[in-house]
FIKOL-752337 format. One line per field, with one value per residue (C-alpha): x, y, z; residue in one letter. Coordinates in pm, 1 decimal, padded with zeros to 6 digits. Example, Ala and Ser with C-alpha at 12.3 -4.5 7.8 and 13.67 -1.06 7.14 Angstrom:
% FIKOL-752337
x <- [01230.0 / 01367.0]
y <- [-00450.0 / -00106.0]
z <- [00780.0 / 00714.0]
rest <- [A / S]
% end
This chain:
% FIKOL-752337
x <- [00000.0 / 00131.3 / 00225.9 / 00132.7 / 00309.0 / 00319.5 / 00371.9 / 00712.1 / 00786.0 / 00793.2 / 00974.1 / 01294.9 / 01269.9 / 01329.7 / 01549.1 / 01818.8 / 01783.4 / 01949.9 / 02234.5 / 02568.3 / 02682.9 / 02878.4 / 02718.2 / 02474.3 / 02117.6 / 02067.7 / 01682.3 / 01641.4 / 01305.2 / 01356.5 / 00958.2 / 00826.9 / 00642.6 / 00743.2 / 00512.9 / 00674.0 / 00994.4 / 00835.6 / 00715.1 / 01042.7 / 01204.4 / 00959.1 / 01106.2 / 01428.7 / 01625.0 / 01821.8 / 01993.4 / 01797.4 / 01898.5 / 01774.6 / 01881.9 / 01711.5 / 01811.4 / 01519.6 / 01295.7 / 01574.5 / 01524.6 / 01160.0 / 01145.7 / 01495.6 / 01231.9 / 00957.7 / 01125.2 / 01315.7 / 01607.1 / 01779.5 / 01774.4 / 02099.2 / 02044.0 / 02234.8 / 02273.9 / 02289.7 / 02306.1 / 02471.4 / 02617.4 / 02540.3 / 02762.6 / 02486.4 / 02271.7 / 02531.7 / 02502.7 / 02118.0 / 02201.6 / 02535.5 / 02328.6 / 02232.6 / 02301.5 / 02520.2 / 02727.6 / 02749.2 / 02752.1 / 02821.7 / 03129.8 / 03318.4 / 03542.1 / 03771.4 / 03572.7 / 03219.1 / 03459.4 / 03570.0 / 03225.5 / 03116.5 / 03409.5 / 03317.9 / 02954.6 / 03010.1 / 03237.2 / 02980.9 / 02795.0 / 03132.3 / 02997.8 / 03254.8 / 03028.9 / 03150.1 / 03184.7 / 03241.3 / 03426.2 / 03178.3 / 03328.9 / 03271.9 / 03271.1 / 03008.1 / 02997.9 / 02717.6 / 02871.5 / 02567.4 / 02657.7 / 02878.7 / 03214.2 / 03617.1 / 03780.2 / 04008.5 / 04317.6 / 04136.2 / 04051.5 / 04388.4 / 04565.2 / 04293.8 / 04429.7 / 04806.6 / 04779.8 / 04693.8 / 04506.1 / 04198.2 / 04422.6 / 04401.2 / 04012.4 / 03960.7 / 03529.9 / 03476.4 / 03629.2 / 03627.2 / 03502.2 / 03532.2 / 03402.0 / 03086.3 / 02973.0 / 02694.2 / 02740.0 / 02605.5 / 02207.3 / 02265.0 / 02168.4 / 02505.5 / 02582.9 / 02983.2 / 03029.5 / 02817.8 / 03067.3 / 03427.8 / 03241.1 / 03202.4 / 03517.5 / 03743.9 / 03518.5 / 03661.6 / 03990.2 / 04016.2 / 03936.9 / 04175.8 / 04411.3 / 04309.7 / 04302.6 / 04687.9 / 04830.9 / 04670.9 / 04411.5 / 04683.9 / 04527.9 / 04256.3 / 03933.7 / 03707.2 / 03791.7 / 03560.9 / 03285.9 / 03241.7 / 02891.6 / 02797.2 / 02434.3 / 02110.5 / 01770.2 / 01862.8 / 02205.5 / 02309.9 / 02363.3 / 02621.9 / 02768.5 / 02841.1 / 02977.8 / 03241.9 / 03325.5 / 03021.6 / 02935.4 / 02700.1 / 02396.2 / 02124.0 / 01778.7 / 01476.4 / 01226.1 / 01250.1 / 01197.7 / 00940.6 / 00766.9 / 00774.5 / 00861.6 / 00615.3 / 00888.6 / 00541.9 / 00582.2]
y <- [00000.0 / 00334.7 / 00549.5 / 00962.1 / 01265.6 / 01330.8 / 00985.7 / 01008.4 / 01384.2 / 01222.9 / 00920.6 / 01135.8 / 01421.8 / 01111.1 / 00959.0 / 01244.0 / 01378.6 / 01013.8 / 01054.4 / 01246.2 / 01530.1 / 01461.6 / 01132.7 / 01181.2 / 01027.1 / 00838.9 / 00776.7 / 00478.7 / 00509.7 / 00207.3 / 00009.4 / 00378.5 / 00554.6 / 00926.3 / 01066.3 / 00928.1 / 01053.3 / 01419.2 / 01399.6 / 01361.5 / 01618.7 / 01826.6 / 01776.5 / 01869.8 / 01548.4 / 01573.2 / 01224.9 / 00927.0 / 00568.6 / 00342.8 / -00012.3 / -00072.2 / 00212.1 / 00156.4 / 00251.3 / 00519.8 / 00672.6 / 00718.8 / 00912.2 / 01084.1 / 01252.1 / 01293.1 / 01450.0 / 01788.6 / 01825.4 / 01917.4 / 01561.6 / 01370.4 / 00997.6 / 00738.0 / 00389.7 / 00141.3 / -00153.9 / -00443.7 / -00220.9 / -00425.7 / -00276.5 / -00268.9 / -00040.0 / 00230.0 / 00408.0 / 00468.9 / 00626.3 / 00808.2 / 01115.8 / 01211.4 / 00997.6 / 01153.8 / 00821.4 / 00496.1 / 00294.4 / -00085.0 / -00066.8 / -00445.1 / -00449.0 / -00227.6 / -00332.2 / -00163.0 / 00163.3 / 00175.1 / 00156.1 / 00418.5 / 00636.1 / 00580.6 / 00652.8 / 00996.6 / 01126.2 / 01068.9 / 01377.5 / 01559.9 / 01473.7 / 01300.4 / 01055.6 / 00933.5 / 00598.7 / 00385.7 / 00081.4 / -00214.8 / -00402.5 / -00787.3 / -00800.9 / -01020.1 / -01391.2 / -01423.1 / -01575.9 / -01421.1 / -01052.5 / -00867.4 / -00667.9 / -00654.4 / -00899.9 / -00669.7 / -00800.7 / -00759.5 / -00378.1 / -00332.2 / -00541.1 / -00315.9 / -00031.6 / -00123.2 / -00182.8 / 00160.1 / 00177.9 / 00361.6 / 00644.6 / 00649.1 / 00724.9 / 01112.7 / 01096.5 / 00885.4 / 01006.0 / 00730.9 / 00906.0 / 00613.2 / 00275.9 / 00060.5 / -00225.2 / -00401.6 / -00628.2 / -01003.8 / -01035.8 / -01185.4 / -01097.3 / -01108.9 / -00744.3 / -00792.2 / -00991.5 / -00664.3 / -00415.0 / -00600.6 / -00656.4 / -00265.4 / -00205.8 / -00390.1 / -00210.2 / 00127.4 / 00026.0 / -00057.4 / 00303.3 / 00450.5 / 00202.1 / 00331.5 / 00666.6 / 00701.7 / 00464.9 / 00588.6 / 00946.1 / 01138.2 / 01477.6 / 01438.7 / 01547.2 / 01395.3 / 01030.5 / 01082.9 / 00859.1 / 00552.2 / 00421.5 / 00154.6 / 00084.6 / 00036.5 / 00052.2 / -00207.7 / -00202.8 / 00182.3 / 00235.7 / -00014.2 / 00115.1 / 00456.3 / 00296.0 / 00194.3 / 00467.8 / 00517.9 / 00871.0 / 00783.7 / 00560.3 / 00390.5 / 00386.2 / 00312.6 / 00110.4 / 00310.5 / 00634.0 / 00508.8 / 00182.3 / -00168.2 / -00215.0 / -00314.3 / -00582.9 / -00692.0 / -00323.1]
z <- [00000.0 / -00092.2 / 00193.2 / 00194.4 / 00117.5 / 00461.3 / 00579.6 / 00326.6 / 00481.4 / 00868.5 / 00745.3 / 00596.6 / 00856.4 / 01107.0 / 00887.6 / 00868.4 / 01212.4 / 01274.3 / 01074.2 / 01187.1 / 01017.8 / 00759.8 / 00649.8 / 00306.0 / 00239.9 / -00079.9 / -00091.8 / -00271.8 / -00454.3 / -00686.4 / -00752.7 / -00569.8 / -00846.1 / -00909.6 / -00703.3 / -00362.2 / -00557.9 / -00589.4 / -00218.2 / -00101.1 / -00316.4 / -00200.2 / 00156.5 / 00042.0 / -00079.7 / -00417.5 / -00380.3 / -00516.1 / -00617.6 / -00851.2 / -00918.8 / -01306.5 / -01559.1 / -01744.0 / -01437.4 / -01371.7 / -01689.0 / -01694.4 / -01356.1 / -01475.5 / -01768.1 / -01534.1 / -01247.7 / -01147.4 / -01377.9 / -01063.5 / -00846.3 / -00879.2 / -00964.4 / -00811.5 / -00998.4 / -00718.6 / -00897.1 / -01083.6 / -01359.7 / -01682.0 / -01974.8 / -02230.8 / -02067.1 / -01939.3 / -02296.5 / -02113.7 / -01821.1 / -01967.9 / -02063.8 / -01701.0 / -01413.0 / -01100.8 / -00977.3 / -01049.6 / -00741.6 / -00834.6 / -01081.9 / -01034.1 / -01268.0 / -01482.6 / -01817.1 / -01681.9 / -01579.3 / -01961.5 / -02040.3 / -01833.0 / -02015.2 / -02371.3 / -02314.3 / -02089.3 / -02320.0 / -02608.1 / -02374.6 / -02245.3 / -01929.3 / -01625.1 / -01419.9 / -01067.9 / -00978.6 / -00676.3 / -00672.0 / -00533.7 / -00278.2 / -00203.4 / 00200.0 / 00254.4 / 00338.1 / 00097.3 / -00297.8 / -00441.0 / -00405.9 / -00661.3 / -00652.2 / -00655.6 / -00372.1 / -00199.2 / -00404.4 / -00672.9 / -00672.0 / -00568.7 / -00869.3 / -01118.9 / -00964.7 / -00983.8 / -01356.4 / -01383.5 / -01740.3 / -01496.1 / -01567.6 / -01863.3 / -01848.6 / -01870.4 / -01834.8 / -01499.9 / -01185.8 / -00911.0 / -00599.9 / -00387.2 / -00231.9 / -00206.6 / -00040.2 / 00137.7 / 00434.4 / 00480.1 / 00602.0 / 00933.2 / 01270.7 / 01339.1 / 01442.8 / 01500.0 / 01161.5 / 00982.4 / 01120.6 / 01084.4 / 00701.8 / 00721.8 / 00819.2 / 00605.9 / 00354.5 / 00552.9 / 00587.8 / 00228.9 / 00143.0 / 00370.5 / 00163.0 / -00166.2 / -00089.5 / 00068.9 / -00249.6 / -00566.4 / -00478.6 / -00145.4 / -00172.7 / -00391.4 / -00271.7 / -00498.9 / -00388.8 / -00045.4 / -00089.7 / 00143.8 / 00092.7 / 00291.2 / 00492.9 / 00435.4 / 00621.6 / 00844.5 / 00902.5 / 00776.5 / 01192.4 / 01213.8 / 00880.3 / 00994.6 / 01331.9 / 01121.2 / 00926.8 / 00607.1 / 00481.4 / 00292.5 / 00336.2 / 00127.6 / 00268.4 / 00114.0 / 00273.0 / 00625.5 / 00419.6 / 00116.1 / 00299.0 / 00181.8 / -00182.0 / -00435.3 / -00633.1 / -00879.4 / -01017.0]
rest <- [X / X / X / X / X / X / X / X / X / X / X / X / X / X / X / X / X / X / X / X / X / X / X / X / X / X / X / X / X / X / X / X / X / X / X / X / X / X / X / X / X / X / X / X / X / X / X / X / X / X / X / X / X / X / X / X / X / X / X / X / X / X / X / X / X / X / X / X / X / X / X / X / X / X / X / X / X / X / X / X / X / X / X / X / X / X / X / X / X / X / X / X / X / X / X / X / X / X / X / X / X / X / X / X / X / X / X / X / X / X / X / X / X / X / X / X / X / X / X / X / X / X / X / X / X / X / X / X / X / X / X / X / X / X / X / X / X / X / X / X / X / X / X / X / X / X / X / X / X / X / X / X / X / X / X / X / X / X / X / X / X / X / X / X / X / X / X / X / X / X / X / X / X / X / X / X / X / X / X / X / X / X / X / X / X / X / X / X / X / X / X / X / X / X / X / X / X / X / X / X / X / X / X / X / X / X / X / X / X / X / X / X / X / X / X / X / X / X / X / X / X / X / X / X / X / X / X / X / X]
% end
């Protein structure tokens, strides 16, 4: 059942008067229709994310010109060229091939989209992203360089499901620590490699225990998802 306006207003009012300075709110409005989408821009919020680009795209036309889309899931390389002409960041780049993509297709636009490097630090096989030694090795080799319309603004990652509170925040911080890594070998003194996103409805507390600045919450802010949209 679709929640109010005003239901949606409360919801992110209480949502970011629990988050610490410093940390950002990515609403994720993905199977919300526009409207809960216009409700909470109305309220203020510019960051949204979106895990399909073809649902993406449609609210992209519908919406404020002004909101700045997040792509928070498994980047698939044929539909980048999509989202090239007007998404913000890319959240879930695993692998140096999608980060060529994303290069080709922004500079069809002369447009420089952010990405994060996805992160596998969860227990659970089915979730996506670079093993630790493996960022680092695509790093090392150094072609990313190379790439002159993507700048990579920093990590993602999203813990295992468990009840297991101290397993979620050592997965969060290796996440953390791997950033701090990054940063001091390959981005010392660049500012635009800041983003660690990491948490979600559930969990985003624990996350920013550990060291996230920016958090993914959808359900706490929008209500249950509707996945037969």
């Amino acid at each position: 059942m679709e929640i109010t306006e005003k239901e949606i207003l409360e919801r992110l009012v209480e949502t970011r008067n629990r988050l610490p300075q410093g940390v950002q709110l990515v609403a994720v409005s993905k199977t919300h229709p526009a409207s809960a989408v216009l409700a909470a821009y109305k309220a203020g919020q510019r960051l949204f994310g979106e895990n399909k680009v073809q649902e993406m795209t449609l609210k992209h036309n519908e919406l404020p010109a002004d909101i700045e889309w997040h792509f928070i899931g498994h980047v698939q390389k044929n539909k980048i060229k999509l989202m090239a002409p007007y998404v913000s960041v890319i959240q879930g780049i695993d692998d140096f091939e999608a980060l060529a993509e994303v290069d080709r297709q922004a500079a069809r636009y002369g447009r420089t989209i952010k990405c994060l490097l996805q992160i596998h630090v969860a227990s659970e096989e089915s979730k996506f992203g670079f093993t630790p030694q493996g960022v680092m090795d695509m790093l090392a080799d150094g072609k990313w360089k190379d790439l002159s319309h993507v700048q990579i603004a920093g990590v993602m990652g999203m813990a295992t499901n468990t009840d297991n509170e101290a397993q979620v925040i050592s997965e969060f911080e290796t996440l953390v620590s791997l950033f701090h890594r990054i940063k001091d070998s390959y981005f010392a003194g660049c500012s635009g490699f800041s983003i660690i996103s990491a948490g979600m409805s559930d969990d985003h507390s624990l996350a920013i225990r550990a060291g996230s600045n920016m958090v993914r919450i959808g359900s706490a802010i929008f209500g249950a998802r509707d996945y037969s949209l």
